[in-house]
Residue frames as qw, qx, qy, qz and C-alpha x, y, z in Angstrom:
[[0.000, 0.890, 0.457, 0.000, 0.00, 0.00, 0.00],
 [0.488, 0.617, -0.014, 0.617, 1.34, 3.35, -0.71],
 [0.240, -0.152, -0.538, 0.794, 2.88, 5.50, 2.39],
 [0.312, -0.255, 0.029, -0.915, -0.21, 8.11, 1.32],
 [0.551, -0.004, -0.745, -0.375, -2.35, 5.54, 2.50],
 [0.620, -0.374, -0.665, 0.182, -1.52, 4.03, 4.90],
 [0.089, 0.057, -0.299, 0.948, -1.24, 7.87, 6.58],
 [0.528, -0.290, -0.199, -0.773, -4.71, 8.20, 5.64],
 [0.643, -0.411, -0.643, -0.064, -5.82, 4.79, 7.45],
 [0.480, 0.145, -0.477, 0.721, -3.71, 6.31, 10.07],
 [0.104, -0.132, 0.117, -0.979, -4.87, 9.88, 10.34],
 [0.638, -0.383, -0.399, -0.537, -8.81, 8.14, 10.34],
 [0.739, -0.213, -0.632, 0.098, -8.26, 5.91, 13.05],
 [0.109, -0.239, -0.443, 0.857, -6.49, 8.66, 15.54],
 [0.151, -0.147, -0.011, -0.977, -9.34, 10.26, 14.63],
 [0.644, -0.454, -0.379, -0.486, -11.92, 8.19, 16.03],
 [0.647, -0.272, -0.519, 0.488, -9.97, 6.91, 18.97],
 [0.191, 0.029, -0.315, 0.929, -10.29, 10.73, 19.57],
 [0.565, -0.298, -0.422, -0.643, -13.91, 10.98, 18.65],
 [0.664, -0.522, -0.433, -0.314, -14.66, 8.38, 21.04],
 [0.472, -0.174, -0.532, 0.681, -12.42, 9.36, 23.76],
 [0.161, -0.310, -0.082, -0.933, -14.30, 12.46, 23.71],
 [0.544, -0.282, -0.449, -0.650, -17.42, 10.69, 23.72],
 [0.544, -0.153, -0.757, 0.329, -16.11, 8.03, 26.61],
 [0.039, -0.039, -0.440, 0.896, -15.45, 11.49, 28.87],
 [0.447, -0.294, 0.030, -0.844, -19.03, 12.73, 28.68],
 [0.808, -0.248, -0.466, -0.261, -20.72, 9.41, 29.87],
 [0.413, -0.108, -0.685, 0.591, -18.18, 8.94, 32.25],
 [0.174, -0.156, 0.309, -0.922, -20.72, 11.96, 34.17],
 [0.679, -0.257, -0.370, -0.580, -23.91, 9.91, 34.12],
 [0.539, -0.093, -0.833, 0.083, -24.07, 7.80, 37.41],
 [0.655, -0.482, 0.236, -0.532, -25.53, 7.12, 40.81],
 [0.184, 0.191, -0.878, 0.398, -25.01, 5.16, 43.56],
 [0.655, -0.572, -0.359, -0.338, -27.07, 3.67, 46.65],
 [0.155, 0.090, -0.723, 0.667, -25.19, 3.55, 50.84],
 [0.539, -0.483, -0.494, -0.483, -28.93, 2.86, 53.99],
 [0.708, -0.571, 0.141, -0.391, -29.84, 2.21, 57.91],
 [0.894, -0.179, 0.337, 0.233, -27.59, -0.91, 58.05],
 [0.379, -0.514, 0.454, 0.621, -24.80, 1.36, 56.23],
 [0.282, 0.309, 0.729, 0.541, -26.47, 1.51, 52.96],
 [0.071, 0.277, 0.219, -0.933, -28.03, 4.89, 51.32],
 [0.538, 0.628, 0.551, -0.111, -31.06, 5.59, 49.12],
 [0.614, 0.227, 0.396, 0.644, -30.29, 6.42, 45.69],
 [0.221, -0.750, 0.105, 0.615, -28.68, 9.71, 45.05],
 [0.663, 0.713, -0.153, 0.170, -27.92, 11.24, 41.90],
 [0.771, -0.361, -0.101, 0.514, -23.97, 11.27, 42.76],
 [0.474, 0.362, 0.031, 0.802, -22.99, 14.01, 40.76],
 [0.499, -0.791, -0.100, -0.339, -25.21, 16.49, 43.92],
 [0.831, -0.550, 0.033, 0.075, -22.46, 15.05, 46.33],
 [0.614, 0.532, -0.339, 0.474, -18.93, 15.94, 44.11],
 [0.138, -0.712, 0.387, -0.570, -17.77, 18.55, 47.34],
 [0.720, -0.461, 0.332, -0.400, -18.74, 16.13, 49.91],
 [0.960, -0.027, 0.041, 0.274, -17.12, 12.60, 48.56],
 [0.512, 0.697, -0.203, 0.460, -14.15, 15.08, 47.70],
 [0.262, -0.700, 0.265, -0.609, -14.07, 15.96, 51.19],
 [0.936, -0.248, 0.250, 0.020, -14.32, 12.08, 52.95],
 [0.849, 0.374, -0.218, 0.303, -11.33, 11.27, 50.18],
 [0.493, 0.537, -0.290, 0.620, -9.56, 13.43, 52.39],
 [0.521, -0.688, 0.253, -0.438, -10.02, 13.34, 55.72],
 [0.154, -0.454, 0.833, -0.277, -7.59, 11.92, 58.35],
 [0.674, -0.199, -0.580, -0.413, -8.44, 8.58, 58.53],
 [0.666, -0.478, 0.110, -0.563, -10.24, 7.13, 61.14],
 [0.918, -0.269, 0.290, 0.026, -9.13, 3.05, 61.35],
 [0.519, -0.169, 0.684, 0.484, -6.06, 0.46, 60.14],
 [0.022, 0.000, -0.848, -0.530, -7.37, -0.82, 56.80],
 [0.552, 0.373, 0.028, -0.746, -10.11, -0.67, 54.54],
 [0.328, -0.168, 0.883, 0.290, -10.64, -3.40, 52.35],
 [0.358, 0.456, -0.126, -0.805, -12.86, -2.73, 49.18],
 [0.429, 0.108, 0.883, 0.156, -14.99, -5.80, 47.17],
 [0.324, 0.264, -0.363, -0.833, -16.12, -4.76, 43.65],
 [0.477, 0.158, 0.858, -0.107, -19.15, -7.47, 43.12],
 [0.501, 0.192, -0.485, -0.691, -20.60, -8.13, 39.89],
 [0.831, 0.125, -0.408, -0.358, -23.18, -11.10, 39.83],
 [0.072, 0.388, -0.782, 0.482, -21.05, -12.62, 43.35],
 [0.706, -0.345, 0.118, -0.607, -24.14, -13.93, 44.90],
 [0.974, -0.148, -0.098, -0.144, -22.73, -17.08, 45.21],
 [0.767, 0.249, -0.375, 0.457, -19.53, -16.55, 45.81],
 [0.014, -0.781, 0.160, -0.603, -19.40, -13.58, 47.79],
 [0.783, -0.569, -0.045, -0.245, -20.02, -15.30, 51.45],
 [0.938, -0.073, -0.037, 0.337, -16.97, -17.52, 51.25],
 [0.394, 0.524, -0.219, 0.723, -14.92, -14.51, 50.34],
 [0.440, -0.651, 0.111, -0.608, -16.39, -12.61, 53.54],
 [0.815, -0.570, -0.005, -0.102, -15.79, -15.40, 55.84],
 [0.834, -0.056, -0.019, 0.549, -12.06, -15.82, 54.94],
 [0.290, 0.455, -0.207, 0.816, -11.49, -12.35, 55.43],
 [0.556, -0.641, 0.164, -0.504, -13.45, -11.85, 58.75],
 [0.943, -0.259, -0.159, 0.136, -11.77, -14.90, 59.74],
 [0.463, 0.338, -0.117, 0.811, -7.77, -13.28, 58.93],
 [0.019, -0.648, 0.147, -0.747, -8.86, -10.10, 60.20],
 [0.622, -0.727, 0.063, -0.286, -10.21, -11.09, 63.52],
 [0.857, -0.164, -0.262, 0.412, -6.80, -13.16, 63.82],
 [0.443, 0.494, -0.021, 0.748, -5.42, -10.08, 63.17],
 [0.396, -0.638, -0.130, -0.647, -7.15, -8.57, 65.72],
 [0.901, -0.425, 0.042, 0.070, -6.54, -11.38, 68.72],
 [0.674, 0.279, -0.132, 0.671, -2.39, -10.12, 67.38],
 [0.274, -0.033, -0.343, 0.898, -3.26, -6.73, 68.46],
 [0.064, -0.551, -0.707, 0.439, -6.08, -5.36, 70.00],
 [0.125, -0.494, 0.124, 0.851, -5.81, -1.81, 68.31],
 [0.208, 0.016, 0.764, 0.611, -6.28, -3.08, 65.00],
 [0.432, 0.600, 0.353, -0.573, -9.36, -1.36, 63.30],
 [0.155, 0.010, 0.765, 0.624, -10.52, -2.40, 59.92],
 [0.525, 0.384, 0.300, -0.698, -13.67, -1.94, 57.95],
 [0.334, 0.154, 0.859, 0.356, -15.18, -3.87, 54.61],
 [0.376, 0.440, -0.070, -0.812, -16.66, -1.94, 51.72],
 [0.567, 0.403, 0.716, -0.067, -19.26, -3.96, 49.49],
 [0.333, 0.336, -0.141, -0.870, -19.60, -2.20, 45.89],
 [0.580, 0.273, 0.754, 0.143, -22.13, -4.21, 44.43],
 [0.020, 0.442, -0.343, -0.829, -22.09, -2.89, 40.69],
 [0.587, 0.267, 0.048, -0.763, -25.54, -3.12, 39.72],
 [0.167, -0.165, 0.968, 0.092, -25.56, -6.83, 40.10],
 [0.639, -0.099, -0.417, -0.638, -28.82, -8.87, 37.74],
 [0.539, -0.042, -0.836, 0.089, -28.38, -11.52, 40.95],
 [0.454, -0.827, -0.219, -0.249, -29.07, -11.31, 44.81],
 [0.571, 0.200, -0.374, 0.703, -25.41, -10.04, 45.65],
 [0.154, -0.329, 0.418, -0.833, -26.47, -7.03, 47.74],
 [0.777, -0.325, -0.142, -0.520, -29.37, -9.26, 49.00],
 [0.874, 0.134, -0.385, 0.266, -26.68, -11.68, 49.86],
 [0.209, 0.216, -0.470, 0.830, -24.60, -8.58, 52.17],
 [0.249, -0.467, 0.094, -0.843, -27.15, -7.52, 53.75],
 [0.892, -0.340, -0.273, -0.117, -27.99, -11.09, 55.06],
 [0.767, -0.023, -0.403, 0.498, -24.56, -11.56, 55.85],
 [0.008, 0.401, -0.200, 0.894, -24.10, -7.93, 57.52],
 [0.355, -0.558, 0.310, -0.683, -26.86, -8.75, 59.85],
 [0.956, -0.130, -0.262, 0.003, -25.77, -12.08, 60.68],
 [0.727, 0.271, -0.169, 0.608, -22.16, -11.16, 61.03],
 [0.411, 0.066, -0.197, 0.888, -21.93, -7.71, 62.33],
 [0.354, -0.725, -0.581, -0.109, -25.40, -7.07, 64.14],
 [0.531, -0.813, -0.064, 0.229, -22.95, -5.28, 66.91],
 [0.432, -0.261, 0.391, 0.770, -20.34, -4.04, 64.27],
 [0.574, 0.733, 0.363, 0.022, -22.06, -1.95, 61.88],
 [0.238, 0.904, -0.169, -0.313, -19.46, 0.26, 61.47],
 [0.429, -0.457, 0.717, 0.304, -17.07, -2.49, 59.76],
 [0.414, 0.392, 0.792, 0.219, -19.36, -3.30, 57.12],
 [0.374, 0.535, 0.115, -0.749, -20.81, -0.86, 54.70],
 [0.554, 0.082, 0.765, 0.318, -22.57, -1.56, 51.18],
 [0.220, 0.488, -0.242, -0.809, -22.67, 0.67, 48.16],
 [0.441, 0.309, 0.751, 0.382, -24.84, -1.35, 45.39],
 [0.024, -0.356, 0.271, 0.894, -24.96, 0.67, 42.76],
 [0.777, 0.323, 0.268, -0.469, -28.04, 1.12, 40.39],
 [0.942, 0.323, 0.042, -0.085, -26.75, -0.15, 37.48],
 [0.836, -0.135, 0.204, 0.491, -23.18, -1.94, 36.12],
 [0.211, 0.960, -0.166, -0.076, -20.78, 1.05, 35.27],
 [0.560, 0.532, -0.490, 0.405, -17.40, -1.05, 35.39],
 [0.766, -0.398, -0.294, 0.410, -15.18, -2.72, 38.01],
 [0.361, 0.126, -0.128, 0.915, -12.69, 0.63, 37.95],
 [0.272, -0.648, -0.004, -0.712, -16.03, 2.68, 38.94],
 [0.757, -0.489, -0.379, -0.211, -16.82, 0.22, 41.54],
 [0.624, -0.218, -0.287, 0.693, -13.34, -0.06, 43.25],
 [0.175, 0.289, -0.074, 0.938, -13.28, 4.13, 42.77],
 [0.491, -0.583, 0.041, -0.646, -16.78, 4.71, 44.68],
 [0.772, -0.570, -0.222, 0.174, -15.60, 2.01, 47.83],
 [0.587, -0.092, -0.178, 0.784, -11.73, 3.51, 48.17],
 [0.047, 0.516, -0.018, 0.855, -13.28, 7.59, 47.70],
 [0.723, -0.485, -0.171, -0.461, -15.57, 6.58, 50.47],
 [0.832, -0.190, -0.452, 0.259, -12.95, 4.36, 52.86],
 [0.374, -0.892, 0.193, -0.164, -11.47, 5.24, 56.11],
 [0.942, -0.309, -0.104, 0.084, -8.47, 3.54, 56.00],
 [0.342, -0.597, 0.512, 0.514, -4.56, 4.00, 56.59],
 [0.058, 0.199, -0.820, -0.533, -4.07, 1.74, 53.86],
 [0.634, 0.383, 0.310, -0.596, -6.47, 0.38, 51.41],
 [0.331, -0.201, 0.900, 0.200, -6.77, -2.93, 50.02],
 [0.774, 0.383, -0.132, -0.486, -8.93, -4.00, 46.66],
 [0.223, -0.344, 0.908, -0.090, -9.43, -7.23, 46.52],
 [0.413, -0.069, -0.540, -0.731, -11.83, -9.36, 44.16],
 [0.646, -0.229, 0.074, -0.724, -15.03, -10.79, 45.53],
 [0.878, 0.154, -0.273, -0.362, -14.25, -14.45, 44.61],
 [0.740, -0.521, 0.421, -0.057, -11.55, -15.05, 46.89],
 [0.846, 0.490, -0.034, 0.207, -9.20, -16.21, 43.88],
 [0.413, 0.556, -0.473, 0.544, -6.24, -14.58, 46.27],
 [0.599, -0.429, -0.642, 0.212, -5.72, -15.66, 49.51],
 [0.125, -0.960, 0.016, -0.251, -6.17, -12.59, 52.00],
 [0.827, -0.483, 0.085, 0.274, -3.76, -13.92, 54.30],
 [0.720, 0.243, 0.124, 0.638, -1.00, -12.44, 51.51],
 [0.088, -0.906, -0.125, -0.394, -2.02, -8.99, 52.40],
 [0.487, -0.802, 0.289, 0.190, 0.84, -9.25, 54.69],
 [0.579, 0.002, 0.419, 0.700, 3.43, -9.63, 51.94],
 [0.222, 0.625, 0.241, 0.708, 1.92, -6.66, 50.27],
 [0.374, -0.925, -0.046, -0.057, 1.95, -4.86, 53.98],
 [0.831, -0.214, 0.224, 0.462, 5.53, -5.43, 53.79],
 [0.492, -0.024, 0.275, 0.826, 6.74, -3.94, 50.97],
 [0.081, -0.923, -0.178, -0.333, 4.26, -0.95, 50.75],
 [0.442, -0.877, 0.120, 0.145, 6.41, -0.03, 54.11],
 [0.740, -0.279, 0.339, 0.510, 9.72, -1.02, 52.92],
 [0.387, 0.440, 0.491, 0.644, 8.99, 1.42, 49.48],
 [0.113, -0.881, -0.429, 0.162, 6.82, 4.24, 50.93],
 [0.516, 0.383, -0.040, 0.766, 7.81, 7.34, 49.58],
 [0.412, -0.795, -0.150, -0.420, 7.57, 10.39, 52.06],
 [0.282, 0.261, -0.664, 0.641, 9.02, 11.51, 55.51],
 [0.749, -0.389, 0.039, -0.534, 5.86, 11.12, 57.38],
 [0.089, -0.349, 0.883, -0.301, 6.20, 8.99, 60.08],
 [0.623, 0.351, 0.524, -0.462, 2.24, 8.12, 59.53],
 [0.339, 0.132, 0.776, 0.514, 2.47, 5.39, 56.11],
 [0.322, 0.688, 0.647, -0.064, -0.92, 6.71, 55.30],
 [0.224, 0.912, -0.192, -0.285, 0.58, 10.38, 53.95],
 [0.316, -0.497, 0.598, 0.544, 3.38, 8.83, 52.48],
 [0.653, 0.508, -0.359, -0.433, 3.12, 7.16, 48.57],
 [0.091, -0.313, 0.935, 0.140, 3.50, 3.74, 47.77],
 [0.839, 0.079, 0.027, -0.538, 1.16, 0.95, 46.10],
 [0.277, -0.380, 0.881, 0.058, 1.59, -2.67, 46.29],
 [0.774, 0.071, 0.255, -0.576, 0.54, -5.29, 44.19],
 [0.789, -0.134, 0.598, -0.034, -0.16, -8.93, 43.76],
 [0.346, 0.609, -0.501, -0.509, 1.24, -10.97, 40.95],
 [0.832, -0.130, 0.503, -0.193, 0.68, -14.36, 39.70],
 [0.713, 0.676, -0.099, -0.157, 2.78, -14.52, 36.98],
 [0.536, 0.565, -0.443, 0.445, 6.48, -14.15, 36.93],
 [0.001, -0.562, 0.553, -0.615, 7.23, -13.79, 40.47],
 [0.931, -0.192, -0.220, -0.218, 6.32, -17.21, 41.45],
 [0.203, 0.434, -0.824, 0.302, 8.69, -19.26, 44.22],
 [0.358, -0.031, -0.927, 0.104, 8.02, -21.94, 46.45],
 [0.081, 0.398, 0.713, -0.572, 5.81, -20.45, 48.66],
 [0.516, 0.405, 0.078, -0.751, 3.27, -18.95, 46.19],
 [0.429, 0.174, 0.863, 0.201, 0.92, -20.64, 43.69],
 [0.577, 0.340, -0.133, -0.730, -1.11, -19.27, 40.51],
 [0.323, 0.236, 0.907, 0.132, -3.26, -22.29, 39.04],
 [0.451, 0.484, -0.125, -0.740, -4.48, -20.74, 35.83],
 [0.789, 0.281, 0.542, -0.062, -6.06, -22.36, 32.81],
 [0.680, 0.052, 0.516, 0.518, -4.00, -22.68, 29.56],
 [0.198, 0.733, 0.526, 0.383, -6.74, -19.98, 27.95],
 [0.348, -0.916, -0.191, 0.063, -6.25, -17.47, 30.48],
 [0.632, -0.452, 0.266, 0.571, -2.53, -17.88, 30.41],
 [0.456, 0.309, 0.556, 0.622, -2.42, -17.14, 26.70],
 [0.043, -0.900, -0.398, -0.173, -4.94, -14.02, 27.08],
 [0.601, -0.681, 0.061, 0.415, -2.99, -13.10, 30.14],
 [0.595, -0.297, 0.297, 0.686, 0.24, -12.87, 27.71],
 [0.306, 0.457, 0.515, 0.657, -1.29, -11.42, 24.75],
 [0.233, -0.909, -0.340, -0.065, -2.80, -8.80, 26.91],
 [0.660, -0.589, 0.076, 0.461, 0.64, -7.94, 28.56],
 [0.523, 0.157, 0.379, 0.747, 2.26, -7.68, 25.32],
 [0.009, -0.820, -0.434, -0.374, -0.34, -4.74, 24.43],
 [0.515, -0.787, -0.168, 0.295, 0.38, -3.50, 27.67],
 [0.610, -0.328, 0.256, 0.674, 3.90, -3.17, 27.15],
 [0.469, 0.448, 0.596, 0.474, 3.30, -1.90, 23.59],
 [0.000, 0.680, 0.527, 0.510, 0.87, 0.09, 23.68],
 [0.142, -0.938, -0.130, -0.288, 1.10, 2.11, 27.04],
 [0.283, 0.661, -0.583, 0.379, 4.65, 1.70, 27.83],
 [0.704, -0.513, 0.356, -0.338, 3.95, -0.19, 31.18],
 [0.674, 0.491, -0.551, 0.034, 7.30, -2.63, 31.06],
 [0.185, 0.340, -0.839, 0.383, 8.35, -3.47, 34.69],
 [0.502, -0.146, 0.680, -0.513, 4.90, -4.85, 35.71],
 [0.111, 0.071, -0.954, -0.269, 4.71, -8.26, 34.41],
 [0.113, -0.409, -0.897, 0.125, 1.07, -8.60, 36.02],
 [0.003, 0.071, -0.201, 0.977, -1.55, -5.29, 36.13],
 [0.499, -0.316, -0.353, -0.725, -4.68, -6.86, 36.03],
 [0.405, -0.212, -0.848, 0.266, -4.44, -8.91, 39.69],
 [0.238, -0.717, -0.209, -0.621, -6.87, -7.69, 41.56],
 [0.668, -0.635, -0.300, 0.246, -5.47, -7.34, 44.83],
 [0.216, 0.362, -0.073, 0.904, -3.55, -3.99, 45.32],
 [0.409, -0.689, -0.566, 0.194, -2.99, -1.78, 48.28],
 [0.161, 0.743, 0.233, 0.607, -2.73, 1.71, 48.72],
 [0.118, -0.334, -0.383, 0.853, -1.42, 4.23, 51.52],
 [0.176, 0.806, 0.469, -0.316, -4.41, 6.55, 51.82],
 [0.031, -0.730, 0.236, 0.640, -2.41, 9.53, 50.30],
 [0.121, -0.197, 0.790, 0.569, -1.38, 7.40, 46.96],
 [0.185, 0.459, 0.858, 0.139, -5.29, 6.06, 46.67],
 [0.070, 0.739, 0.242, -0.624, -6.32, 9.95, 46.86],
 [0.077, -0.499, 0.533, 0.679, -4.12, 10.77, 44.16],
 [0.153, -0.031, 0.934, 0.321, -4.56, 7.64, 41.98],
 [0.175, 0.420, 0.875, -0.164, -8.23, 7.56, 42.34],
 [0.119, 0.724, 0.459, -0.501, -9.34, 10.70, 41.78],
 [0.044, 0.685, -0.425, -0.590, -7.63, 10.92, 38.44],
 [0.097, 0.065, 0.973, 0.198, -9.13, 7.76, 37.19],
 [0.483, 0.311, -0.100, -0.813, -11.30, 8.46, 34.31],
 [0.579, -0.049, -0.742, -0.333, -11.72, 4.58, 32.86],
 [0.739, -0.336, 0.184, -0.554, -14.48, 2.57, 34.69],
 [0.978, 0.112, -0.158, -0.083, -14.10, -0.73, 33.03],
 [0.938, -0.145, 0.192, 0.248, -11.53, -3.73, 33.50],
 [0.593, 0.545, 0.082, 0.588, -8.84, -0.99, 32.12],
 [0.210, -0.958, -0.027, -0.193, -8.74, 1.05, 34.91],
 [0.780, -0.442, 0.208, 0.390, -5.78, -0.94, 36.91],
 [0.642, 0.343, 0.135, 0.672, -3.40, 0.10, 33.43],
 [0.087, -0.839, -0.188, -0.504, -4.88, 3.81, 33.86],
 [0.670, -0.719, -0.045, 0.177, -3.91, 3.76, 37.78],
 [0.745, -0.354, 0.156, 0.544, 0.02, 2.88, 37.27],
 [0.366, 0.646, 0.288, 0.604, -0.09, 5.30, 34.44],
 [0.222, -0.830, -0.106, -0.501, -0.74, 8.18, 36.71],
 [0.788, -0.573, 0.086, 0.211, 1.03, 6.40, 39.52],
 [0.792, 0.209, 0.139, 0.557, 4.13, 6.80, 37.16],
 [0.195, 0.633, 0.062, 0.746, 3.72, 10.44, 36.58],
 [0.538, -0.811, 0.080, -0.215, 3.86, 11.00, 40.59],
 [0.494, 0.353, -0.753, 0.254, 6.54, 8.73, 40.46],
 [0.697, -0.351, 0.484, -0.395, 4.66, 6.83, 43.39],
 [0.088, -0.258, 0.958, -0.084, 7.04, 3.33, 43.78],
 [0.884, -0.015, -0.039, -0.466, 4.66, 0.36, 42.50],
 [0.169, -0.514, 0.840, -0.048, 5.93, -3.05, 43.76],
 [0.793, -0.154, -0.435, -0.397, 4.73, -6.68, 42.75],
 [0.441, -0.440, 0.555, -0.551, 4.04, -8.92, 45.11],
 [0.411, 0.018, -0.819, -0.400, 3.68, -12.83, 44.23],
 [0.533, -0.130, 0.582, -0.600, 0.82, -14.22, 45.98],
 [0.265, 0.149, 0.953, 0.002, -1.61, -17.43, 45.92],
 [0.583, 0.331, 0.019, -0.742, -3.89, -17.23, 43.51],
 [0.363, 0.200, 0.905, -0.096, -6.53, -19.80, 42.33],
 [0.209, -0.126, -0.504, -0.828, -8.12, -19.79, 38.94],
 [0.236, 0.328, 0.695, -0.595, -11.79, -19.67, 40.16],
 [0.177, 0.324, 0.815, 0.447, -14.81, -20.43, 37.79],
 [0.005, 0.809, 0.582, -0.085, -17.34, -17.89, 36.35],
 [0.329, -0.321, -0.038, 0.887, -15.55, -14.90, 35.18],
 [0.172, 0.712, 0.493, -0.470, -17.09, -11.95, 33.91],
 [0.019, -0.601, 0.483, 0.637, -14.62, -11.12, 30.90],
 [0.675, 0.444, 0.588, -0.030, -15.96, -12.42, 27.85],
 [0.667, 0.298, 0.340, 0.592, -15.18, -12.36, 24.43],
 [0.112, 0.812, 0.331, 0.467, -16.79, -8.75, 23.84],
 [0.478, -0.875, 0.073, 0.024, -15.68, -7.32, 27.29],
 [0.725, 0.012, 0.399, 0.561, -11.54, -9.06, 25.81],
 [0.290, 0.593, 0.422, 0.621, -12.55, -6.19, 22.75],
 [0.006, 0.822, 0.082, 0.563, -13.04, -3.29, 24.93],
 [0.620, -0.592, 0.220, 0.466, -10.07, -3.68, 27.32],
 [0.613, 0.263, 0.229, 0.709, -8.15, -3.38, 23.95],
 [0.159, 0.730, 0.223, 0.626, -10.10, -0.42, 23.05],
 [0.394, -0.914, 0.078, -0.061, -10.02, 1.66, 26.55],
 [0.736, -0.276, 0.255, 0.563, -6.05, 0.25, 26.58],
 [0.392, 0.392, 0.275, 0.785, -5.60, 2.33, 23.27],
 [0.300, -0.811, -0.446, -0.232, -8.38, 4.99, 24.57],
 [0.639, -0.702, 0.063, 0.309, -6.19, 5.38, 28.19],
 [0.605, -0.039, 0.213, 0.766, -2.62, 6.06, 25.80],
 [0.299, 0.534, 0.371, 0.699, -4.24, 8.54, 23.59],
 [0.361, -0.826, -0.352, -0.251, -6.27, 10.49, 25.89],
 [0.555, -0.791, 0.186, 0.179, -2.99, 11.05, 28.24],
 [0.519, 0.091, 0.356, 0.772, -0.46, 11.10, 25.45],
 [0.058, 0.538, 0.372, 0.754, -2.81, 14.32, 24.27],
 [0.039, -0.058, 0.368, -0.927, -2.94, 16.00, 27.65],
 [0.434, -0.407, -0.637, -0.490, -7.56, 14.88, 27.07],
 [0.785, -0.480, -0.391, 0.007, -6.99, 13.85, 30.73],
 [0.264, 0.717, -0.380, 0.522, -5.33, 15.67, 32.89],
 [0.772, -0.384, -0.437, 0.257, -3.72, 14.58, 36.31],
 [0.101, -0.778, 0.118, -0.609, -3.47, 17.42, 38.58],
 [0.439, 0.034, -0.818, 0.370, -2.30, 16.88, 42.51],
 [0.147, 0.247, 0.786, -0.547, -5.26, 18.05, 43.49],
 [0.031, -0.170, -0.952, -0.254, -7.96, 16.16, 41.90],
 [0.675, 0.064, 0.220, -0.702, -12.05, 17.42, 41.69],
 [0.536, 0.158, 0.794, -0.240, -13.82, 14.23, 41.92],
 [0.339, 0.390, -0.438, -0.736, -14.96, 12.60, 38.36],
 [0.655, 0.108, 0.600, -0.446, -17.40, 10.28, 37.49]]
């Protein structure tokens, strides 16, 4: 094909990848939420509340750790996760007495009975703990990267842990990623929570005797062809793994990170270290156990628009579209 050509295919394509980055930003403003009496609200338009959630992202926090479960369609899985982390934490707790945590539900506008599912377990579980439990079920499904962004703008913790619903990482590793968050932390604060640093899990390359990843042949192959892109396409070269979903956060780094995080969808985690780069906030992996765990939510068509928001997330912050400011107004 001649060179005029293949400029032209060229010059068309940036031009719709700008077209619909345009188009991405306005929608990103449509949404709403739900928080009530048992820590859950009635539905709000959210965009009435910018000043206020802007204002929780930043306040001193109150306990240890947050810990943040995006749910899609979890109703059957969700419990088991919840008891192996109320189990950990209360060891954690019989370690040191101090220890304050809390657990953020987002259900993201599940078609199952996932928030019908917390709200049993919330007053089975924590009848005489409400404040350790809260549940955001959104009205409808806007994307794991909104869900994890409306439990962490909304969390009291020092640090702050996302972590997927299905228990596919053991919690118990959250102390290898409490480890080297402190051992990286960027800052002279003597309190981790103002400093910078983000840890996360990996189940790829940074395997050794004491960690396991049991994936399936299909996944592995996705996994690599996804990575490559990665690498490619938004320059992201020293993390071999960005889509585990376990990653923790000093309060100060999730402020930053979060509030500058304009994808919703299963592309947000690329978008994060992107912006984590340009703070130059220290990301570390971490290898942990992870278990391939049936019933995912990525499908062929959802595979097709990670590419696109992967190409979407370069252009849109290669052309300044997005801007990342250190202090962030709240975006939806």
């Amino acid at each position: 094909m001649p060179d005029g050509g293949i400029l032209l295919i060229s010059a068309i394509v940036l031009i719709s990848i700008i077209y619909f980055a345009l188009r991405f930003q306005a929608l990103n403003r449509i949404t709403a939420y739900k928080l009530s009496s048992f820590n859950c609200e009635a539905l709000v338009e959210v965009d009435k509340f910018d000043r206020k959630i802007e204002n929780i992202s930043q306040d001193d926090p109150s306990i240890d750790l947050s810990i943040v479960f995006p749910a899609y369609n979890e109703e059957n899985r969700l419990v088991k996760t919840l008891d192996e982390t109320l189990k950990y934490l209360h060891q954690q707790k019989e370690k040191n007495k101090d220890f304050t945590y809390e657990l953020i539900i987002v259900d993201d506008g599940s078609r199952d009975g996932t928030s019908l599912v917390a709200r049993q377990y919330m007053e089975k579980n924590f009848s005489k703990e409400k404040d350790n439990i809260r549940l955001i079920p959104l009205v409808n499904n806007y994307g794991k990267g909104f869900a994890v962004k409306q439990g962490v703008i909304r969390s009291r913790g020092k640090l702050i842990l996302m972590a997927d619903a299905d228990a596919a990482t053991e919690i118990s590793d959250l102390e290898r990623l409490t480890k080297k968050l402190n051992e990286h932390a960027v800052g002279n604060n003597k309190e981790i929570h103002k400093n910078k640093s983000v840890a996360i899990g990996s189940r790829s390359h940074l395997q050794n005797e004491d960690t396991t990843a049991n994936r399936k042949l299909s996944r592995k192959l996705t996994s690599w062809i996804f990575n490559f892109l990665v690498m490619q396409v938004a320059g992201i070269k020293k993390i071999k793994d960005t889509q585990c979903g376990f990653k923790l956060f000093t309060r100060e780094s999730a402020r930053l990170l979060f509030l500058n995080l304009h994808v919703n969808r299963w592309c947000f985690d690329i978008e994060l270290l992107i912006v984590a780069n340009y703070f130059k906030i220290p990301v570390e992996e971490v290898p942990v156990n992870w278990e391939e765990v049936d019933g995912s939510h990525l499908n062929l068509w959802g595979m097709a628009s990670t590419v696109f928001d992967l190409f979407l997330i370069r252009v849109n912050h290669l052309l300044r579209f997005w801007k990342v400011t250190e202090r962030p107004v709240l975006k939806y």
